[in-house]
N, C-alpha and C positions, 0 to 999 in steps of 0.2 A: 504493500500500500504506500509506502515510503516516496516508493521513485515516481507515484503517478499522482503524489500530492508533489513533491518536488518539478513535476514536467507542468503541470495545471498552474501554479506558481509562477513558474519562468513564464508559461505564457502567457499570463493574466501582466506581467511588468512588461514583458516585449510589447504586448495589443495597446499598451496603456502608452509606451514611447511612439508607437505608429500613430495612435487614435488621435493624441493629445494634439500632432500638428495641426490634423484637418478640421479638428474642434476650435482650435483658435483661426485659424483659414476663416470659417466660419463666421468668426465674429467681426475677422478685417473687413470681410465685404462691405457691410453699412458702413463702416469707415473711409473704405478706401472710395467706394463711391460718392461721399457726402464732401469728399473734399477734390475731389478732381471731375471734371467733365469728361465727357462720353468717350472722345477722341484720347483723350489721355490717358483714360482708362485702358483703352485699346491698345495703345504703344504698351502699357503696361503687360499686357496679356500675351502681347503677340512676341517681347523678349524674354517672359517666362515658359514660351511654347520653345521658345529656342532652347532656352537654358535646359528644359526637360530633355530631350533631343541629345544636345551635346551631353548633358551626364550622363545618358548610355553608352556613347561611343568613349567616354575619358575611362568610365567602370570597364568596358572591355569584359564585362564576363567572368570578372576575374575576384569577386566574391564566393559566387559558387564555386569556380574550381577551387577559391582557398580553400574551402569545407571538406569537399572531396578530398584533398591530395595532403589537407591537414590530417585526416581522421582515418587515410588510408597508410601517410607512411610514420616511420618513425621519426625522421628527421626534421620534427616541426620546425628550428630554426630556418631549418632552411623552405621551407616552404612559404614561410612568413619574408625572411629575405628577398628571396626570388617573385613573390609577388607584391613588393613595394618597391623594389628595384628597379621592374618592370614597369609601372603605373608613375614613378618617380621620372624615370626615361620619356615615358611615351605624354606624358603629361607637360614635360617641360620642352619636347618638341612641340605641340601642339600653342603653346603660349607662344613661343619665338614665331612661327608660323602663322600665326594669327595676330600677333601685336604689331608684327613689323607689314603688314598689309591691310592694317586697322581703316587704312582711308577704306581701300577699294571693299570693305565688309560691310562700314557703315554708308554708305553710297548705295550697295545691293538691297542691303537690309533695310534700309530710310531708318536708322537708328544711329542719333547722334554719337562719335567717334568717344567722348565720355565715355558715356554708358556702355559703348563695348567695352574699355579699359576697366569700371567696375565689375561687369559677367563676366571676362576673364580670370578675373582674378578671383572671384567666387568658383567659378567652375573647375580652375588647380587647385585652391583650398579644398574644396569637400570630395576633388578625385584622389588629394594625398591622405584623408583621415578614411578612406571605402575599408581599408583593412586594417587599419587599429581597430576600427568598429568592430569588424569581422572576429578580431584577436578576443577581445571582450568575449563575444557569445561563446571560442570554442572554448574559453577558461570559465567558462559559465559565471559570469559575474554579469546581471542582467539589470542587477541596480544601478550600479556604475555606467554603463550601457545606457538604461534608461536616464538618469539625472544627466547626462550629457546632453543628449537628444531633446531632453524635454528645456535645459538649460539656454541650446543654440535656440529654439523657435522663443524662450518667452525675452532675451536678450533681444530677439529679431521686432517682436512685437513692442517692448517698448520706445526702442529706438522709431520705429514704424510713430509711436504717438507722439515721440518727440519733434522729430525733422517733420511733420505733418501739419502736426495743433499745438504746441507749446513753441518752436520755435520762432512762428511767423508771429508769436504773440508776443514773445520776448523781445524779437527783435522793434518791435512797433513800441513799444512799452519801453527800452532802453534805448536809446538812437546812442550810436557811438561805440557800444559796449560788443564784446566779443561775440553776443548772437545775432547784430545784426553785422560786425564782418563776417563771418557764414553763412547768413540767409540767401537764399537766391530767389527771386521770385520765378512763379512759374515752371521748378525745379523738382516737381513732385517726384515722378517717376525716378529718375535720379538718387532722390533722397531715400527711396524706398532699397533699391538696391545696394546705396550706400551705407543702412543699415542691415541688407542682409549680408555685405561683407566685412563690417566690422563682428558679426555674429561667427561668421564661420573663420575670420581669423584665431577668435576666443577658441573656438572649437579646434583647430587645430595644433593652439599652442599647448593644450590638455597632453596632445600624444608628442609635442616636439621627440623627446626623450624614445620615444621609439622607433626615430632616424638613427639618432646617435648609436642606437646599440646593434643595427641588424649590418649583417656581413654585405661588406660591397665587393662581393663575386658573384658571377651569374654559374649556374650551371644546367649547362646548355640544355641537355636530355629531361630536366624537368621543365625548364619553362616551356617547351615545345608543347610536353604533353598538357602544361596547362593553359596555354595559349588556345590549344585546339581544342581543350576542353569549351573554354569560355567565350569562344566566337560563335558559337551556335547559339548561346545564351543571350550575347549582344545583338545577334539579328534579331532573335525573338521580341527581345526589348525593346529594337529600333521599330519594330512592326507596331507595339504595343504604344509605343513614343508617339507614332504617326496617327490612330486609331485616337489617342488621347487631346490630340494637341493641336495637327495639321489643319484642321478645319480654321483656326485664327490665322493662320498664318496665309491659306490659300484665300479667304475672304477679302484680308487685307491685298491681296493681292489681283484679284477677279473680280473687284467692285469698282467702279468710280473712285479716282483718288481722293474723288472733295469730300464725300461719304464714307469712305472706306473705312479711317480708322475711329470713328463714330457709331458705324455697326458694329462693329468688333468691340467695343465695349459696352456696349446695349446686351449683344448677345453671349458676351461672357459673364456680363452679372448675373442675367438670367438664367444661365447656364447653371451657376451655384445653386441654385433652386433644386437641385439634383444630387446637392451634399448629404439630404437627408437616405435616398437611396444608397451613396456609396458608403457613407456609413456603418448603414446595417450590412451592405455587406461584408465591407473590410471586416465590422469587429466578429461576426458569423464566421468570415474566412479563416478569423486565427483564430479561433476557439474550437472551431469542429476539421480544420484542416488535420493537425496531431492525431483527433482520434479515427480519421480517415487510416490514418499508416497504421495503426497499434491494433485496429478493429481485422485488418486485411487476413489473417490470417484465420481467422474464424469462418467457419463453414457458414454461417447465415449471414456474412459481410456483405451480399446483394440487395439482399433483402432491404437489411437496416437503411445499406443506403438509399434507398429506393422512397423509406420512408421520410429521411431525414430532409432530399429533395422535396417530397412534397410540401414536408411544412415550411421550409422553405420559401416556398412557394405562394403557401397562406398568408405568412407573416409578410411577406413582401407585397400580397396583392394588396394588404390591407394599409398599408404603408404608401404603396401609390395613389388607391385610390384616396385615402385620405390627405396627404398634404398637396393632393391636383385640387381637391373640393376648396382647401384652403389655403392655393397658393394668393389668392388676392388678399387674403390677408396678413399671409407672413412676408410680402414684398413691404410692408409699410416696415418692419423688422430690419428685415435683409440689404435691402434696396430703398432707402428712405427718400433716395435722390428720383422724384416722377418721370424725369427727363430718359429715365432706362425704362420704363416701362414698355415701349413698343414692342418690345423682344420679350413679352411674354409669354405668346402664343408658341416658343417653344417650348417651354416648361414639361407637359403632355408627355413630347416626343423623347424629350433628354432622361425622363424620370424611367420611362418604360428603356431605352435605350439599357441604363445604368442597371435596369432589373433583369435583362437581357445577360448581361456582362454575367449579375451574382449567378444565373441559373447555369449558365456556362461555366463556373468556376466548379458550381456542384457538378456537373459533365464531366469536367476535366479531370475527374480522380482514376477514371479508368486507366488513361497513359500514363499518370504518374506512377501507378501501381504495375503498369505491367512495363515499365524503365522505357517508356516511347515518350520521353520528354519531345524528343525534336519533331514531332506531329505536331504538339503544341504549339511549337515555333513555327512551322508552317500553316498551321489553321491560324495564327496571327498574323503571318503575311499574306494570306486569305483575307481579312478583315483590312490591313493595311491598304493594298490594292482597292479593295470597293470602299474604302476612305476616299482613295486619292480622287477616282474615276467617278462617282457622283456628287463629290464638292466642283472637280471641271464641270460637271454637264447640267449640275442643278443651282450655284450658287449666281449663275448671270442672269438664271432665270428667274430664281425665289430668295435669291439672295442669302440671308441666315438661315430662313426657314428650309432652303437646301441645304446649309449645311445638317443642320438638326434630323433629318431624314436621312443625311450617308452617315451619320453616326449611327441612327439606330437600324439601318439597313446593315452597315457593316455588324454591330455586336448580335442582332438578330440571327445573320447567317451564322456566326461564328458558333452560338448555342444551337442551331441546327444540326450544322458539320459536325459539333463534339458526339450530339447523341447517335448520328447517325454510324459512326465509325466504329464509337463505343458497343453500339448494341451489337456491333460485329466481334469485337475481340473482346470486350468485359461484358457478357448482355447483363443486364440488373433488371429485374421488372419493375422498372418506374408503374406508376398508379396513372396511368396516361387517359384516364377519362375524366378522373379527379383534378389532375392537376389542368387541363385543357379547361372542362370546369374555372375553376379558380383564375387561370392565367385569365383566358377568353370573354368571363364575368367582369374581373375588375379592365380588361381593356375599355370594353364597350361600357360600360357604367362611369369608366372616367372619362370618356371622348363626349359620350353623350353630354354626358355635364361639363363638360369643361369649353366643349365648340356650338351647344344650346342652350344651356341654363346656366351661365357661368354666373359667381355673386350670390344665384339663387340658392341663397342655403339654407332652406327649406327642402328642397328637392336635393341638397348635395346631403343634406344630414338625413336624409328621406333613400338615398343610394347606398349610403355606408352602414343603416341599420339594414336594408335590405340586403346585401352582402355578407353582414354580421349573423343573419338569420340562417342564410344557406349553407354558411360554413359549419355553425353549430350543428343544423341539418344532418348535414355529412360526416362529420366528426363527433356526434354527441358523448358516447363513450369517452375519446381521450378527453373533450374537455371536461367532462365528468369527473375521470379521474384527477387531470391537473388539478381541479377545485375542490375535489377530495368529495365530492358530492356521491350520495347513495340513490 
């Protein structure tokens, strides 16, 4: 019992260091929107789709193979060596390479030459700390791990409220005094980054000490095997990077300059309206991921999973249909700024998208169980692809609202392709009338209300006890038992 209060443990601190970001993420939006207009928001958006982007190509993959080639050999030093040597190399080619061509990037990118100079140097900070982190987990110290992580974002966030709201007030309120030589008008985006690199410099000076100690020789026969490990890993990611993020960046790109970066932050605030789905899946993913692996070996492991999807399924329809009935009232929350409001009518599409994704992740235990990780990575570059090809063919037409629809075209297909392959090589008897049920009810219950009776919440509070009725329906017994009911 020891070891699976100690696994439940670690994982309950690792969920808590992942969760904690996109909990405060969360709260920046009504900030970040209440103090920058649409367009600025946009530029905002469209250098942290970069930034996402390039952190999978700097990682190189090269987390997982740590794990791998940590826990397979003996010579941990040298494992840990070998992949900070690497990542040390390939990171500080990547800065000389990029800084000294900083005109011709920021020219392509319409991102002033600044601000490249702060994302650079944010994106060498957090590719040299990828495997200290890494070192943390395999020494099982998750505390430490965690208070880092949770340390960089709330450093990141205040600094966020400084250079925002306290300094354009200081400097107005002292004229002459050291905050108004720093103030820049107009300098938002900037400042925001300039706080998340003073964040990740902090974060990197924690591990300084684990340069100075790791061996500066390469040897050769391991890093190949774990270069080659970790390149299929960084496709996957770059697929998943593209699925995540391209949609900002091909808008800004496929719209009207004078518009362009106007919608792009209309539709990425709007887009956060879909936190509440990722969410629940993230914190679902680390909780029930572990007992995916631990359960496999048991002869009713199809079954279980089969069930564990379906509720899955419930809890998530009830989650969509509910904050679609009330997303016009969590944007006064979220989005205090009205001027974002056009871009609501994606809301629908991005929430059911993101539900799309969780039910895929519950797919996805078939390949991971039977070691076909790199299906994964190509059913992501499946989704990648009908990223790329319905943002060209729908965003000149519908604008955001194309984008919104190659998102959930692409995460759609993606939970299509997992079940269909899976029912080839892992079958599980999913409960496929019930969950059709469930999914098919709260679609059409949340479009009907969301594109007929929107506001009307009367008829949305009138859909969600109706939904709440059929599930009981179906499910009477387990929720019988959850409530301990005779």
């Amino acid at each position: 019992m020891s070891i699976y209060k100690k696994i439940f443990k670690q994982t309950a601190i690792y969920g808590l260091a992942a969760v904690f970001p996109k909990v405060i993420g969360f709260f920046l939006v009504p900030f970040h929107t209440a103090f920058m207009q649409n367009d600025v928001y946009g530029q905002y958006n469209i250098v942290y789709a970069i930034i996402m982007f390039c952190n999978v190509i700097l990682a190189f993959g090269m987390e997982t193979a740590f794990f791998r080639f940590y826990n397979k050999l003996e010579d941990k030093k040298g494992v840990i060596s070998n992949a900070m040597l690497f990542l040390l190399c390939t990171t500080a080619t990547f800065f000389a390479v990029v800084y000294l061509s900083k005109d011709f990037w920021s020219d392509f990118l319409n991102i002033p030459p600044d601000i490249i100079t702060y994302v650079l140097w944010i994106l060498v900070l957090d590719a040299l700390v990828i495997i200290p982190f890494s070192k943390l987990r395999a020494e099982q110290r998750p505390l430490f791990y965690s208070a880092i992580k949770m340390a960089n974002v709330t450093i990141n966030t205040l600094l966020n409220v400084f250079f925002l709201y306290l300094l354009p007030l200081l400097s107005n309120k002292y004229p002459g005094s050291i905050f108004s030589s720093i103030y820049i008008e107009n300098y938002q985006v900037a400042y925001i980054f300039i706080a998340n690199l003073i964040a990740s410099l902090m974060t990197f000076l924690v591990f300084y000490k684990d340069y100075l100690s790791i061996r500066f020789k390469f040897d050769p026969i391991l890093l190949k095997q774990m270069v080659g490990y970790g390149v299929p890993i960084m496709i996957g990611g770059l697929a998943f990077a593209i699925n995540e993020s391209f949609d900002k960046i091909l808008l800004e790109r496929l719209l009207p300059a004078d518009i362009a970066l106007s919608e792009v932050g209309k539709y990425s605030a709007c887009y956060k309206l879909g936190l509440f789905m990722m969410l629940f899946r993230q914190a679902y993913t680390l909780g029930i991921e572990p007992f995916f692996f631990n359960y496999a070996k048991n002869d009713d492991a199809p079954t279980k999973y089969a069930t564990i999807t379906k509720y899955f399924v419930i809890f998530g329809s009830v989650i969509m249909l509910g904050v679609i009935v009330f997303a016009d009232i969590l944007k006064y929350f979220m989005i205090p700024n009205s001027t974002y409001w056009d871009a609501m009518r994606v809301v629908p599409l991005i929430i059911l998208a993101n539900f799309c994704l969780g039910i895929y992740t519950n797919l996805s235990v078939w390949y991971k169980l039977r070691d076909k990780t790199m299906i994964g990575a190509y059913i992501s570059i499946v989704g990648a692809i009908l990223t790329l090809v319905f943002n060209y063919v729908l965003i000149p037409i519908w604008g955001y609202m194309g984008s919104a629809i190659a998102t959930l075209m692409a995460y759609g297909s993606m939970m299509l392709i997992s079940y269909l392959l899976g029912q080839k090589y892992y079958p599980i008897p999913y409960d496929k009338k019930a969950i059709t049920l469930y999914l098919g009810g709260s679609i059409l219950l949340s479009y009907v209300y969301f594109y007929c009776f929107r506001e009307n919440y009367i008829v949305g509070i009138l859909f969600i006890l109706l939904f709440a009725m059929i599930i009981y329906k179906m499910e009477k017994p387990l929720i019988r038992s959850l409530l301990k009911l005779k």
